[in-house]
C-alpha positions in Angstrom: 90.8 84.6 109.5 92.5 81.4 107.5 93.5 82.1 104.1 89.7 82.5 103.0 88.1 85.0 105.5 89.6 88.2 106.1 88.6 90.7 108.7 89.5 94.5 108.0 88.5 97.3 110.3 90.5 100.4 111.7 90.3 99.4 115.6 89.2 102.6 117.5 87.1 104.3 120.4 83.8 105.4 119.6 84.8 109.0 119.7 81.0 110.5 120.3 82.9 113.4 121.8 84.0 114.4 118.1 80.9 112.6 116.3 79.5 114.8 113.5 82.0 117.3 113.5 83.9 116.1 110.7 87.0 116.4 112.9 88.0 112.9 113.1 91.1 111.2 110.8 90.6 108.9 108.5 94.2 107.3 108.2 93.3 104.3 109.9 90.0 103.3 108.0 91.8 104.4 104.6 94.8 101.6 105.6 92.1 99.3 105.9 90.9 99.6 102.9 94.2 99.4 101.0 94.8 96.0 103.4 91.6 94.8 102.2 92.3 95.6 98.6 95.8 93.9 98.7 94.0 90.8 100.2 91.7 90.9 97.4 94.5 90.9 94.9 93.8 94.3 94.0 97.5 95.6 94.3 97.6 98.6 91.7 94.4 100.0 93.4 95.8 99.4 97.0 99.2 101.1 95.8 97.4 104.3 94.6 95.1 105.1 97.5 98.3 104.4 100.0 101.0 106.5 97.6 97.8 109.3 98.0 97.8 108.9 101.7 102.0 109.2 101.9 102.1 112.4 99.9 99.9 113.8 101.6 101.6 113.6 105.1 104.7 114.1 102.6 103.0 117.5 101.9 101.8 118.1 105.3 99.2 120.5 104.6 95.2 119.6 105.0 96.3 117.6 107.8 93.6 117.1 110.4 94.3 118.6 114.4 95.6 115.1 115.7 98.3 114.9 113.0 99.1 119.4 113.6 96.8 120.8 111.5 93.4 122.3 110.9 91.8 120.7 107.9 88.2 119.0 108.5 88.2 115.2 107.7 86.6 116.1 104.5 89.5 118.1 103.4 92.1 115.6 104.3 90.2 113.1 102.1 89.6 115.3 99.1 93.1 115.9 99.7 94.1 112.3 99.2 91.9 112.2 96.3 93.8 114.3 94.4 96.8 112.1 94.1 94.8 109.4 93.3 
């Protein structure tokens, strides 16, 4: 919002049909973080989490049931995690 505000959210549905089942995917909230980060200056750090995320659709294992697979949410992040 102007060049000294920023707003950064992953724009969704509420989901309560999936809430607490640690089904949902994370891409979109993950993005914007590495948006906020690049805002923030923080490019290396912003580069790292977002070369995580491509490798790991690269890969395409751990992939949560929206994206074809069957990994839990917390799977696909500790996935992610261990590119970073």
């Amino acid at each position: 919002i102007g060049k000294d505000y920023a707003v950064f959210e992953a724009v969704h549905g509420s989901a309560p049909d999936i809430a607490g089942k640690n089904i949902a995917n994370p891409t979109a909230i993950i993005q914007s973080s590495v948006m906020m980060l690049r805002y923030l200056g923080e490019q290396e750090a912003a580069a790292k989490i977002e070369n995580a995320l491509v490798k790991v659709f690269e890969k395409g294992e751990n992939l949560t049931g929206d994206l074809g697979g069957n990994a839990t949410t917390d799977e696909f992040t500790n996935e992610i995690l261990k590119y970073i």
